[in-house]
py3Dmol code that shows the C-alpha trace and the ligand (Angstrom):
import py3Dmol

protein = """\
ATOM      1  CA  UNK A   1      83.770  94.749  88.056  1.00  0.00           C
ATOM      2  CA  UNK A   2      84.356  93.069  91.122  1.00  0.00           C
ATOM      3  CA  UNK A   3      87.571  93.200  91.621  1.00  0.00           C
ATOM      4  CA  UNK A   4      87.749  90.906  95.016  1.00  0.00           C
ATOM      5  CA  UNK A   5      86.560  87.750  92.932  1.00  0.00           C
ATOM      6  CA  UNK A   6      89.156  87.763  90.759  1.00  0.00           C
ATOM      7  CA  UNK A   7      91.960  88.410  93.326  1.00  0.00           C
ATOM      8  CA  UNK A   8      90.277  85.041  95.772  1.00  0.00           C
ATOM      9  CA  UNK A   9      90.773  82.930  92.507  1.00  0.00           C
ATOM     10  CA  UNK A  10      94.377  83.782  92.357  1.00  0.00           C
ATOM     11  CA  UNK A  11      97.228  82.756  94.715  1.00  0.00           C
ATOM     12  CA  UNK A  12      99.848  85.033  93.356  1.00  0.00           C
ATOM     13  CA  UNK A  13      99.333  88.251  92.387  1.00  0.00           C
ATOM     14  CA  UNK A  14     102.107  90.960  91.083  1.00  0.00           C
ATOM     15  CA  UNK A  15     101.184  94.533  90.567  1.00  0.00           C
ATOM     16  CA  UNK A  16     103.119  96.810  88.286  1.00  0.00           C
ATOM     17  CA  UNK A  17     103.140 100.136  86.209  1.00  0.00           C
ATOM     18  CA  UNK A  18     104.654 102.524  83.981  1.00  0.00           C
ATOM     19  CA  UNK A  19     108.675 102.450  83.515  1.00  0.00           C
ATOM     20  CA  UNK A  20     110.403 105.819  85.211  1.00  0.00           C
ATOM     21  CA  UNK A  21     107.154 105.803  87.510  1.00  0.00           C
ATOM     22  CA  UNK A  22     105.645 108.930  88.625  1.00  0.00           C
ATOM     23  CA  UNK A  23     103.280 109.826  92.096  1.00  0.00           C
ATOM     24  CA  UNK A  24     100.184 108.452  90.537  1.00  0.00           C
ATOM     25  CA  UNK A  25     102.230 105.170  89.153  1.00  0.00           C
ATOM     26  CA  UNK A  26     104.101 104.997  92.362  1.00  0.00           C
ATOM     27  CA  UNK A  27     100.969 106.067  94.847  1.00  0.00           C
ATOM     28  CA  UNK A  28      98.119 103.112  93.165  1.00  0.00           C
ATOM     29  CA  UNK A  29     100.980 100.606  92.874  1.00  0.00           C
ATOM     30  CA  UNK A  30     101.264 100.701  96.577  1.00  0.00           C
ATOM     31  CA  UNK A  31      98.013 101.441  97.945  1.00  0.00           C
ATOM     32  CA  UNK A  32      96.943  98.182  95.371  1.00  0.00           C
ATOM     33  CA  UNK A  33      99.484  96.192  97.209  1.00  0.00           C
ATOM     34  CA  UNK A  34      98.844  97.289 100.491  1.00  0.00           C
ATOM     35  CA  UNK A  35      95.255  96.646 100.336  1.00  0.00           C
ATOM     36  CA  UNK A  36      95.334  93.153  98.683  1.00  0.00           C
ATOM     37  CA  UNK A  37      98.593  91.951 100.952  1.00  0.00           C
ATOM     38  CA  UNK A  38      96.394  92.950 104.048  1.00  0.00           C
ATOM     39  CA  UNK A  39      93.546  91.425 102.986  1.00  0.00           C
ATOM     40  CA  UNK A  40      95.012  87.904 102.133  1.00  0.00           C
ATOM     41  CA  UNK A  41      98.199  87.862 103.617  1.00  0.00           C
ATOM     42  CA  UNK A  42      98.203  83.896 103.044  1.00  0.00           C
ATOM     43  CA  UNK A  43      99.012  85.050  98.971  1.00  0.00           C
ATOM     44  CA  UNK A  44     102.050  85.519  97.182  1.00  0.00           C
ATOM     45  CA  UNK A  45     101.331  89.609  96.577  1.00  0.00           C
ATOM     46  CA  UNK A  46     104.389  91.150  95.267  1.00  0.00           C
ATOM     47  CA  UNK A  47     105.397  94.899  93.728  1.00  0.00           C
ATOM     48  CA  UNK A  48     107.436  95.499  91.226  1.00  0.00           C
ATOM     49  CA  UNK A  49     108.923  99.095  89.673  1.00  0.00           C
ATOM     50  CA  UNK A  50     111.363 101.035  88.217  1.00  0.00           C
ATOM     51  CA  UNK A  51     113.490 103.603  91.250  1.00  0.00           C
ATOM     52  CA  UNK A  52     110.697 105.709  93.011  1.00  0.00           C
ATOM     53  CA  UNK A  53     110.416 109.203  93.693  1.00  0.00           C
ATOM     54  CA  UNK A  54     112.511 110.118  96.724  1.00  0.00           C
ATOM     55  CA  UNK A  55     109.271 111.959  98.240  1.00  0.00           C
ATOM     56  CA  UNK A  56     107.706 108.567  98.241  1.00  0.00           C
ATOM     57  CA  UNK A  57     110.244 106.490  99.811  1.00  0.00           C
ATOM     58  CA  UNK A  58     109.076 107.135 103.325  1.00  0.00           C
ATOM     59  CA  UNK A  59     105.122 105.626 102.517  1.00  0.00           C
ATOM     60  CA  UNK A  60     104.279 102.260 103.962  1.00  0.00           C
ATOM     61  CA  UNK A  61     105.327  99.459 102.178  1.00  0.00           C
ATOM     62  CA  UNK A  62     107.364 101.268  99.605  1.00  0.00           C
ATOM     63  CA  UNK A  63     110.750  99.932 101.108  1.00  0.00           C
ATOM     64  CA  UNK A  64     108.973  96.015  99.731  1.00  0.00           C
ATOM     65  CA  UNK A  65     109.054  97.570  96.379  1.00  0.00           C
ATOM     66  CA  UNK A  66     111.065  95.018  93.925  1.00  0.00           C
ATOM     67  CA  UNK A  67     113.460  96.225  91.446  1.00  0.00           C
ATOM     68  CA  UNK A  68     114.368  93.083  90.334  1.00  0.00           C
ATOM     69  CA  UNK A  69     111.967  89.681  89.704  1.00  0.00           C
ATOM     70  CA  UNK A  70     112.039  86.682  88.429  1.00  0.00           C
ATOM     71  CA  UNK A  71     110.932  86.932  84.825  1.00  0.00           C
ATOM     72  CA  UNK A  72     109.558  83.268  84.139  1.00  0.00           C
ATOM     73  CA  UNK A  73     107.560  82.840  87.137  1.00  0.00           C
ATOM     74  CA  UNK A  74     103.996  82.560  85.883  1.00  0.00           C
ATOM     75  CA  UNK A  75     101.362  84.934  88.140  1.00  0.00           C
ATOM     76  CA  UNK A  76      97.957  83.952  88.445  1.00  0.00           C
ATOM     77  CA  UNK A  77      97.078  87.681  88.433  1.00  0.00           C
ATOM     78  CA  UNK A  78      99.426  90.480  87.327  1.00  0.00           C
ATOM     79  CA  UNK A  79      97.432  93.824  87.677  1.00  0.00           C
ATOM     80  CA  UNK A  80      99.061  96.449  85.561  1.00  0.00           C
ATOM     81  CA  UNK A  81      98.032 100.184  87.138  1.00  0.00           C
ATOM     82  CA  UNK A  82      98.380 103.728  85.299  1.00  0.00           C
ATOM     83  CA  UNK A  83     100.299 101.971  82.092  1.00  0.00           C
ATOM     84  CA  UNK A  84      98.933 102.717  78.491  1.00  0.00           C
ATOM     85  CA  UNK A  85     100.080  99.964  76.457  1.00  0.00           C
ATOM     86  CA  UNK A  86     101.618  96.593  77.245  1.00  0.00           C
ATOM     87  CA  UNK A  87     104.843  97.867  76.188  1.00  0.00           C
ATOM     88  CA  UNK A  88     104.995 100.856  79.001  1.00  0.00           C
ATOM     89  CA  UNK A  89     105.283  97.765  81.137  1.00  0.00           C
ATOM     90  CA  UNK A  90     109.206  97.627  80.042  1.00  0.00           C
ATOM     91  CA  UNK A  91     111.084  94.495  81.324  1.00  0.00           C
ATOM     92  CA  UNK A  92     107.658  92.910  82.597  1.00  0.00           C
ATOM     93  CA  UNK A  93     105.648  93.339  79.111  1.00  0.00           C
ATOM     94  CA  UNK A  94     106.627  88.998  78.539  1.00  0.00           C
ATOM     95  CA  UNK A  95     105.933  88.592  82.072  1.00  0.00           C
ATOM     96  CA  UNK A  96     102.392  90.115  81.753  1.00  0.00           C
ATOM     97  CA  UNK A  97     101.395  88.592  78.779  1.00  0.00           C
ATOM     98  CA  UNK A  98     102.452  84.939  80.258  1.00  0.00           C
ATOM     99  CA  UNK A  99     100.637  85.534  83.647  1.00  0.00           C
ATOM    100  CA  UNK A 100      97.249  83.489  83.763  1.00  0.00           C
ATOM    101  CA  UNK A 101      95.012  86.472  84.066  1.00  0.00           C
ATOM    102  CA  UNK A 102      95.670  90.153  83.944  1.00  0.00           C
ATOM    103  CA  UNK A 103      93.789  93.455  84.990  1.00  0.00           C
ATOM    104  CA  UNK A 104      94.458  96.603  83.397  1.00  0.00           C
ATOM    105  CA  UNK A 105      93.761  99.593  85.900  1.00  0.00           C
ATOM    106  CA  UNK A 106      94.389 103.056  83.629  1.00  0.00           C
ATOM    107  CA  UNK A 107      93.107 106.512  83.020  1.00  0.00           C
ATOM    108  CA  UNK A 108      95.150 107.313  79.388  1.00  0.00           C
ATOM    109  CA  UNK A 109      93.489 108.441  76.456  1.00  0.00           C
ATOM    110  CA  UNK A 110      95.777 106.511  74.835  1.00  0.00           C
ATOM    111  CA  UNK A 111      94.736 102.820  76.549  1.00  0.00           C
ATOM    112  CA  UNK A 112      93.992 100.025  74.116  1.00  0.00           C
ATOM    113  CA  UNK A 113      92.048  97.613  76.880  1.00  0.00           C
ATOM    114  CA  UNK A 114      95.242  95.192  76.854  1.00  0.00           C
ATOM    115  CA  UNK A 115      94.422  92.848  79.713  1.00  0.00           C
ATOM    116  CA  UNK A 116      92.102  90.668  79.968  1.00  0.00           C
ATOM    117  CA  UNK A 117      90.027  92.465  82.796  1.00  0.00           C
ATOM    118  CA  UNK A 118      89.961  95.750  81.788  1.00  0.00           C
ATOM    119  CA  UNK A 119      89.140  99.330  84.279  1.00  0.00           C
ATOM    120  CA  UNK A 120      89.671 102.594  82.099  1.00  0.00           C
ATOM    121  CA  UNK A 121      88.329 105.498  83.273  1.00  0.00           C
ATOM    122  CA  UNK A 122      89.279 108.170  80.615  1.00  0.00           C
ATOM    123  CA  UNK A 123      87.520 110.316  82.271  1.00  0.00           C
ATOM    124  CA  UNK A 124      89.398 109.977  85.821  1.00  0.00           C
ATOM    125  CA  UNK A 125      92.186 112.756  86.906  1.00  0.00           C
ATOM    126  CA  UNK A 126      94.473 110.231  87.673  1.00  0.00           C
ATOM    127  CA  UNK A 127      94.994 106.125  88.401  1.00  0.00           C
ATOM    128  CA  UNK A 128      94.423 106.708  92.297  1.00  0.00           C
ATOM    129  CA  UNK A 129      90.976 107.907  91.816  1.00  0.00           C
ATOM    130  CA  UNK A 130      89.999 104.871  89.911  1.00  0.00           C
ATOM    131  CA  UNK A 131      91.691 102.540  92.760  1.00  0.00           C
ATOM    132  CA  UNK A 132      89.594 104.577  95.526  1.00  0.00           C
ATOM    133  CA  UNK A 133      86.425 103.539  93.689  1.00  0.00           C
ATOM    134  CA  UNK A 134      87.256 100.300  92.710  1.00  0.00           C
ATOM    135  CA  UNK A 135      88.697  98.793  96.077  1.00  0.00           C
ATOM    136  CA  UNK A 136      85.762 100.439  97.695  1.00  0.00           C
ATOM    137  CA  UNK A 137      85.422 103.496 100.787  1.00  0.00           C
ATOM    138  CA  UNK A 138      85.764 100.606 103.253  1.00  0.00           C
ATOM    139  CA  UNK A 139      88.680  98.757 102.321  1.00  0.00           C
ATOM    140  CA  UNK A 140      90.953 101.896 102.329  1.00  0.00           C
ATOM    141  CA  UNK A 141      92.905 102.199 105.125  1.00  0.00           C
ATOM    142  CA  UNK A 142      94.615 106.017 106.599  1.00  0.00           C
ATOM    143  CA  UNK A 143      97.630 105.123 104.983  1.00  0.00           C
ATOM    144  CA  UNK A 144      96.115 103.774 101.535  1.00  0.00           C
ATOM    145  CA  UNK A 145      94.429 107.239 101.446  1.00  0.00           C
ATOM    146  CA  UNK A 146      97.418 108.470 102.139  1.00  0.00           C
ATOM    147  CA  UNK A 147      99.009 107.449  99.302  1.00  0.00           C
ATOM    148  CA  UNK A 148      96.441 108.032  96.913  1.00  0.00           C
ATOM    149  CA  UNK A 149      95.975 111.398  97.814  1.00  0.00           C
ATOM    150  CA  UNK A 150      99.544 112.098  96.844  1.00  0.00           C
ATOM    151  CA  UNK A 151      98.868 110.141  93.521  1.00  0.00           C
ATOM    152  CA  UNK A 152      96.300 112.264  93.003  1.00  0.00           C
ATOM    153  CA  UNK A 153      98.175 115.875  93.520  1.00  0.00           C
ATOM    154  CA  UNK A 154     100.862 114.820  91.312  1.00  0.00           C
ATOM    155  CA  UNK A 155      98.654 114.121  88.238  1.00  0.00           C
ATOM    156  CA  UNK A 156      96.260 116.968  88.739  1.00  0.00           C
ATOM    157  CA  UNK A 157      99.107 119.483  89.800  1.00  0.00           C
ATOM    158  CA  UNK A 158      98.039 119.960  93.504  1.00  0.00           C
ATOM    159  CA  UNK A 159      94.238 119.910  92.161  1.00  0.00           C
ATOM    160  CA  UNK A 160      94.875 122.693  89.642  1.00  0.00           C
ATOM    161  CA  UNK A 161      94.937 121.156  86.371  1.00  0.00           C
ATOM    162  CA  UNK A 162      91.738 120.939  84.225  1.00  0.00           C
ATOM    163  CA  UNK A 163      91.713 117.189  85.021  1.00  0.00           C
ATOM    164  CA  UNK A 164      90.519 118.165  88.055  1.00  0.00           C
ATOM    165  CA  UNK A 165      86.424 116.865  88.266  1.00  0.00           C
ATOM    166  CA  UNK A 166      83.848 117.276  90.287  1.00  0.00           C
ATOM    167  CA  UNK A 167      84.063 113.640  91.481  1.00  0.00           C
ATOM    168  CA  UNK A 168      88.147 114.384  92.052  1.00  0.00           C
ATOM    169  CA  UNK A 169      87.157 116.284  94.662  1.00  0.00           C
ATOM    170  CA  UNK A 170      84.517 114.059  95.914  1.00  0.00           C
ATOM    171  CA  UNK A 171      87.081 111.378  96.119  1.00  0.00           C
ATOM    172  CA  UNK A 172      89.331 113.893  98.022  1.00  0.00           C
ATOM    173  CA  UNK A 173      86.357 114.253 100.325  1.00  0.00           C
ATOM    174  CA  UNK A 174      86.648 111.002 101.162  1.00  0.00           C
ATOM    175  CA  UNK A 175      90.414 110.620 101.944  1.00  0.00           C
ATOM    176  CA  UNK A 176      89.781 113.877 104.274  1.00  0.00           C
ATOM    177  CA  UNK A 177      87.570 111.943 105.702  1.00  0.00           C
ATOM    178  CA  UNK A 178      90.046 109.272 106.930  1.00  0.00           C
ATOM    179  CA  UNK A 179      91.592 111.298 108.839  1.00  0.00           C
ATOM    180  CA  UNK A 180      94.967 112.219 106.452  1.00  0.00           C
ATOM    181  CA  UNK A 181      97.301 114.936 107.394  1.00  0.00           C
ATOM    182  CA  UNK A 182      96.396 117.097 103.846  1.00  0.00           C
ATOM    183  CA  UNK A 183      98.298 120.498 104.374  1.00  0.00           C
ATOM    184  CA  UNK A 184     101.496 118.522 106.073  1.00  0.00           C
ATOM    185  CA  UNK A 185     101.467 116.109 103.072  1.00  0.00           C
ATOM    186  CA  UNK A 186     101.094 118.978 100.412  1.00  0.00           C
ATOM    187  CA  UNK A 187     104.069 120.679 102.184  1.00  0.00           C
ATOM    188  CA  UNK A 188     106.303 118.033 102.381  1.00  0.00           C
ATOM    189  CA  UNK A 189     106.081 116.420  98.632  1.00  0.00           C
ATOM    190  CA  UNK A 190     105.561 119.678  96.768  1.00  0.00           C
ATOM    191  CA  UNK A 191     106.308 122.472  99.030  1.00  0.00           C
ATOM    192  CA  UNK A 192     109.153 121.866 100.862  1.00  0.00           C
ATOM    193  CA  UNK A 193     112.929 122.972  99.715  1.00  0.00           C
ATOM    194  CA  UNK A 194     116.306 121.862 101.242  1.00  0.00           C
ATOM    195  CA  UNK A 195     118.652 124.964 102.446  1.00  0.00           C
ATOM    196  CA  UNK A 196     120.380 125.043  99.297  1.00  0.00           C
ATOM    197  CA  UNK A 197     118.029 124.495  96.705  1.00  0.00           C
ATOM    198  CA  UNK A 198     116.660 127.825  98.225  1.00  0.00           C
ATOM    199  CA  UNK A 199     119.778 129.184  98.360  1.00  0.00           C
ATOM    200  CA  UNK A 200     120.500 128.346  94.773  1.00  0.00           C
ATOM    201  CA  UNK A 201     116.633 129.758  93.537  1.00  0.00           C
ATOM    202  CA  UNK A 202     118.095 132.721  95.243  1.00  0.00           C
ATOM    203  CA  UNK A 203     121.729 133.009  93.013  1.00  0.00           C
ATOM    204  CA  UNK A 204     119.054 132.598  89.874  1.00  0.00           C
ATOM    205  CA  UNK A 205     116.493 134.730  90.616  1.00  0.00           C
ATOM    206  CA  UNK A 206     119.200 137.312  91.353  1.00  0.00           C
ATOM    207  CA  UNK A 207     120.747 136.650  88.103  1.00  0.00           C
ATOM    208  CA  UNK A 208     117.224 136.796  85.589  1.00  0.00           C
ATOM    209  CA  UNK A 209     117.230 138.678  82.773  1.00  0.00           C
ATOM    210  CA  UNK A 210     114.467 139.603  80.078  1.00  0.00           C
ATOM    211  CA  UNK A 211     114.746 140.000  76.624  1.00  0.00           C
ATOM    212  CA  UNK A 212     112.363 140.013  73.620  1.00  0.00           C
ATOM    213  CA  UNK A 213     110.253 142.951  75.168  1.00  0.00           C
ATOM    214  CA  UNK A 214     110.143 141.091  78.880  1.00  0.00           C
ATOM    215  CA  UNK A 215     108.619 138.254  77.094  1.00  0.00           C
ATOM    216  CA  UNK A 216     111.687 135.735  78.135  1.00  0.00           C
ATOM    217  CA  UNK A 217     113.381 135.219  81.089  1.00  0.00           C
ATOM    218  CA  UNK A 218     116.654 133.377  81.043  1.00  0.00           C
ATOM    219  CA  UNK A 219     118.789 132.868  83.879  1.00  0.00           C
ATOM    220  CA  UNK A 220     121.884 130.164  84.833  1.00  0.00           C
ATOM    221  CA  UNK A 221     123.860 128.319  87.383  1.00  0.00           C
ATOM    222  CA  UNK A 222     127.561 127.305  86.608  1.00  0.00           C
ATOM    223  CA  UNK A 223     129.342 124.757  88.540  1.00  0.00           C
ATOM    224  CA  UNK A 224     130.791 127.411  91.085  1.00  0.00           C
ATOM    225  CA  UNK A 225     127.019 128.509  92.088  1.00  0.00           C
ATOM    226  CA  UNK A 226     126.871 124.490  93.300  1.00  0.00           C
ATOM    227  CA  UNK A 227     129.894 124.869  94.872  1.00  0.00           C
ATOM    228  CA  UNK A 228     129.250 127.928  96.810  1.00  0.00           C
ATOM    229  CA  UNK A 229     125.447 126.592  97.770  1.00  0.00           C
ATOM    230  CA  UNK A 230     126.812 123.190  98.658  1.00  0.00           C
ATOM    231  CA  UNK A 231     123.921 122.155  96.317  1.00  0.00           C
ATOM    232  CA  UNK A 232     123.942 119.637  93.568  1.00  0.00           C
ATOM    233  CA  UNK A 233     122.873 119.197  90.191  1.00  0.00           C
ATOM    234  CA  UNK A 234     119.222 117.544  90.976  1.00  0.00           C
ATOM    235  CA  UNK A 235     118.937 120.935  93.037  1.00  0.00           C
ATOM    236  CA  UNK A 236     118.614 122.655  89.777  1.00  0.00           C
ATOM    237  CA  UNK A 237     115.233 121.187  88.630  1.00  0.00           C
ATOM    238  CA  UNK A 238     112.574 123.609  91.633  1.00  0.00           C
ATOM    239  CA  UNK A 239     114.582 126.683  89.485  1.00  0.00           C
ATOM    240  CA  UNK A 240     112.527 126.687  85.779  1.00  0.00           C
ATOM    241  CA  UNK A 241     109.834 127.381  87.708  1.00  0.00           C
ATOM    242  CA  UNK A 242     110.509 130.372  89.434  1.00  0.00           C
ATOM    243  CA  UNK A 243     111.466 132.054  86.060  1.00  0.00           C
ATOM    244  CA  UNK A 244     108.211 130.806  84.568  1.00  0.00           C
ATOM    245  CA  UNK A 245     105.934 132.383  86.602  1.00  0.00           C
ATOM    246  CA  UNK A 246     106.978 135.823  86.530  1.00  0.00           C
ATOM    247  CA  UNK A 247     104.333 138.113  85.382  1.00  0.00           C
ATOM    248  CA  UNK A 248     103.977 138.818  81.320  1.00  0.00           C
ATOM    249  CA  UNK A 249     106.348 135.927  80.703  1.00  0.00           C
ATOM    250  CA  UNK A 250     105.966 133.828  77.733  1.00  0.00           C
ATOM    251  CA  UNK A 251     109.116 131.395  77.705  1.00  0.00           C
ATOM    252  CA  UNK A 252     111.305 130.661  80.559  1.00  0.00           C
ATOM    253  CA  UNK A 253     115.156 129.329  79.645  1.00  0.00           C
ATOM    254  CA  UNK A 254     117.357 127.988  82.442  1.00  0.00           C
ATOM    255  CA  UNK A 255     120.781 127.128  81.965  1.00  0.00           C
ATOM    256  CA  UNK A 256     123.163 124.952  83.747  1.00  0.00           C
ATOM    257  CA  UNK A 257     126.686 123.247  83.243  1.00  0.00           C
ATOM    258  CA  UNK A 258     127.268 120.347  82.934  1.00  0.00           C
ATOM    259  CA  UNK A 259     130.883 118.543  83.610  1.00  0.00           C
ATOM    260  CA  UNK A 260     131.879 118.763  79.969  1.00  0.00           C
ATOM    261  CA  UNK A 261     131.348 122.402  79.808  1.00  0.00           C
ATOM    262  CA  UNK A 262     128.491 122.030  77.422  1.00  0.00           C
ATOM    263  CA  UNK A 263     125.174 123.658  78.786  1.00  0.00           C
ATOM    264  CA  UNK A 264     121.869 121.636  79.972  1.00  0.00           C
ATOM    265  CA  UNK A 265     119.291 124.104  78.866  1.00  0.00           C
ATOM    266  CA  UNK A 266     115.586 123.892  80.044  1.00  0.00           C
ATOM    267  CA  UNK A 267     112.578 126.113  78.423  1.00  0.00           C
ATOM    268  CA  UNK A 268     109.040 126.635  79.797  1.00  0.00           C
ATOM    269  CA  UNK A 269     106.571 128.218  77.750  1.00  0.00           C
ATOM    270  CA  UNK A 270     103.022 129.363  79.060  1.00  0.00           C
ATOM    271  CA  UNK A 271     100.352 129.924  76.395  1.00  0.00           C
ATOM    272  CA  UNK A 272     101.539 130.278  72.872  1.00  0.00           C
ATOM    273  CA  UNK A 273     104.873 128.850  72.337  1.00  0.00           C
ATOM    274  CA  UNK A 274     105.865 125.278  71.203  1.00  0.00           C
ATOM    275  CA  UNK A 275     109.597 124.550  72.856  1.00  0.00           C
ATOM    276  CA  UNK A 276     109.735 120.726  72.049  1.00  0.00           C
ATOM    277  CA  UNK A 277     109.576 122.116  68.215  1.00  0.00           C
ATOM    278  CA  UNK A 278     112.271 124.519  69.069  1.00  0.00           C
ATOM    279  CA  UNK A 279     114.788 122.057  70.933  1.00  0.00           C
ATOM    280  CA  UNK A 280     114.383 119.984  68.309  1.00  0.00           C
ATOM    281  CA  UNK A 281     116.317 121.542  66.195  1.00  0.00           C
ATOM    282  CA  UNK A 282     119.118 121.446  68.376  1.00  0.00           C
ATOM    283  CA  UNK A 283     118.582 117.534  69.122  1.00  0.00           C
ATOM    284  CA  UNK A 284     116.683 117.762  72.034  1.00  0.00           C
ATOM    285  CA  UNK A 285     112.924 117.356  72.790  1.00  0.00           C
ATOM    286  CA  UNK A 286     110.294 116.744  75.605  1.00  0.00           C
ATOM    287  CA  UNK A 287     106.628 118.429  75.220  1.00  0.00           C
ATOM    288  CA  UNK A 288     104.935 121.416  73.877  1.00  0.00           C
ATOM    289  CA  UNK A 289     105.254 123.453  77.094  1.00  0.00           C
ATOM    290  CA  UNK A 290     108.267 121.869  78.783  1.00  0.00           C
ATOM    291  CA  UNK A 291     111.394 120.473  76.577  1.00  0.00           C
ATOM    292  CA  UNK A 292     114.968 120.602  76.910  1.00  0.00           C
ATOM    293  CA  UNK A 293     118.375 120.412  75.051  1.00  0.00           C
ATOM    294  CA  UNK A 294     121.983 120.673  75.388  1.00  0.00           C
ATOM    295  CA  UNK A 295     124.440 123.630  73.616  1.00  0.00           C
ATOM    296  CA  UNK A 296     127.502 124.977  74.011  1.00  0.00           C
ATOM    297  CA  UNK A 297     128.630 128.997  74.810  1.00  0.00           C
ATOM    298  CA  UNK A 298     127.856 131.546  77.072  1.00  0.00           C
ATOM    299  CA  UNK A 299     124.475 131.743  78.637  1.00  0.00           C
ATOM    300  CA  UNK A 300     124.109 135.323  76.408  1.00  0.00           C
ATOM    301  CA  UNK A 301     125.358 133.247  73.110  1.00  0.00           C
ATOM    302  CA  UNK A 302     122.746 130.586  74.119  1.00  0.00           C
ATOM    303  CA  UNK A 303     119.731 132.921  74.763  1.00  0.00           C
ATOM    304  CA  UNK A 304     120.853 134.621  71.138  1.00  0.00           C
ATOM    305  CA  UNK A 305     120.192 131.534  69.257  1.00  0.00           C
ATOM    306  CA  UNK A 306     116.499 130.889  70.858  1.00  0.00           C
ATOM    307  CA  UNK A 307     115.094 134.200  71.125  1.00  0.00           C
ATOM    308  CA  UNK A 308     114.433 134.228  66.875  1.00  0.00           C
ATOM    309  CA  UNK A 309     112.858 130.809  67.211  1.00  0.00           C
ATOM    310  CA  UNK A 310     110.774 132.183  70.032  1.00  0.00           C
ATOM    311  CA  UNK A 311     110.272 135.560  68.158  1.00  0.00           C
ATOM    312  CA  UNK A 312     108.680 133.541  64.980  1.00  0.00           C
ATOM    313  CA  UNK A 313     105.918 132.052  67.293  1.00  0.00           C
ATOM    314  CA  UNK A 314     104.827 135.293  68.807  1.00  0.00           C
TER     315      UNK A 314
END
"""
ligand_1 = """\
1
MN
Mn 98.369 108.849 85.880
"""
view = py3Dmol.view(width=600, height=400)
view.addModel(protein, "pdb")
view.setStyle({"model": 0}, {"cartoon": {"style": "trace"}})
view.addModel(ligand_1, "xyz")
view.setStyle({"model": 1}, {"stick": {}})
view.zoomTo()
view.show()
């Protein structure tokens, strides 16, 4: 389609996506913006999502992102990007469906074509690949490529998942091409650690333990371990992991405290396990390979009561 005819018909444009927005959400939101604000910067372009990643904050244009909009202006063209269904949209699902026209630009399996210009490319690693194409080689800027490179590492896990495609890495290609600082950018959104967040992975590491014939790993971080690291909380979340990857692990458990004294407890699984089924059963959930719930006791009396739902899926 071509997308420039439809945005010269329309004097106000807002461009959206997914609610708790990720790198690809967050990195073709912007570029979007950024393009279609430079190109007719006599519009009304405006960007609207939920808090962004901290590692994002820094991109052009990201400080112009709106977390609060007037929800009965009617846009000419609201462009939804990376967002499934209508509802994904959150707050701005009445907003979309009373804009004039709408353009749906998504790579889920799960898409139903809402808008009335649709671009769903189930076949695409990620929403920023489909924005490359679609905006066209010449109309991306250093900075647009910028930020759909990172879009693109964060849904294909630094180019490693099996999303990955031979035309991913064309479109790569073409982002090196512009000239993008790629090993600097990989360091500082995935890479890079504060002081003591690597001081913390070092109290856990120290502390891992293995049980079920080396097939777990389990190790925790109690209030004092924050104190003593000067870390917080959010530090916590580089640790899972760590534990995860150890070799002939199955299931990795992390446990922290929380306030309360109850435990925030975290499991990874690599091949054969299903931990959202597990967690579930203590009120918790997430996915097959990554879930999470919250019990009480020692990090021992915690481990006891998982390792015989593990045990029955092995
Ligand atoms: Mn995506």
């Amino acid at each position: 389609m071509d997308v420039y005819k439809l945005l010269q018909h329309s004097n106000s444009i807002l461009v959206s996506g997914h609610v708790r927005p990720d790198g690809d959400c967050i990195g073709s939101c912007l570029a979007t913006y950024t393009i279609i604000k430079e190109r007719y910067p006599e519009k009304r372009v405006e960007i609207y999502l939920e808090p962004i990643l901290d590692s994002m904050k820094t991109l052009k244009n990201a400080n112009e992102i709106k977390n609060d909009i007037d929800l009965n202006f009617q846009w000419d063209l609201f462009i939804s990007l990376d967002c499934g269904d209508i509802e994904r949209l959150g707050k701005l699902a009445p907003v979309y469906k009373k804009a004039r026209h709408t353009l749906n630009i998504d790579h889920h399996i799960s898409n139903n074509n809402f808008g009335e210009y649709n671009v769903v490319e189930l076949n695409a690693s990620s929403t920023c690949e489909i924005v490359y194409d679609l905006f066209g080689d010449e109309n991306i800027s250093l900075e647009v490529a910028e930020m759909l490179y990172i879009g693109i590492l964060h849904d294909t896990g630094n180019l490693r998942h099996s999303s990955t495609t031979p035309k991913t890495l064309i479109t790569v290609a073409k982002i090196f091409a512009k000239g993008i600082k790629f090993s600097q950018i990989i360091d500082e959104m995935f890479l890079t650690k504060t002081f003591e967040q690597t001081k913390l992975i070092g109290i856990a590491l120290n502390k891992a333990k293995r049980v079920l014939d080396d097939k777990v790993i389990y190790s925790e971080i109690t209030t004092n371990d924050l104190k003593e690291t000067f870390a917080s909380v959010k530090d916590t979340r580089v640790i899972i992991d760590n534990l995860r990857v150890v070799k002939g692990i199955e299931v990795a458990i992390f446990i922290y405290e929380l306030p309360d004294g109850e435990k925030k407890v975290s499991l990874r699984s690599n091949e054969l396990v299903d931990v959202c089924s597990i967690c579930q059963q203590f009120g918790g959930g997430g996915h097959v390979r990554a879930s999470g719930c919250t019990l009480s006791g020692t990090a021992e009396e915690i481990v006891d009561k998982l390792v015989p739902l593990i045990k029955a899926q092995l």
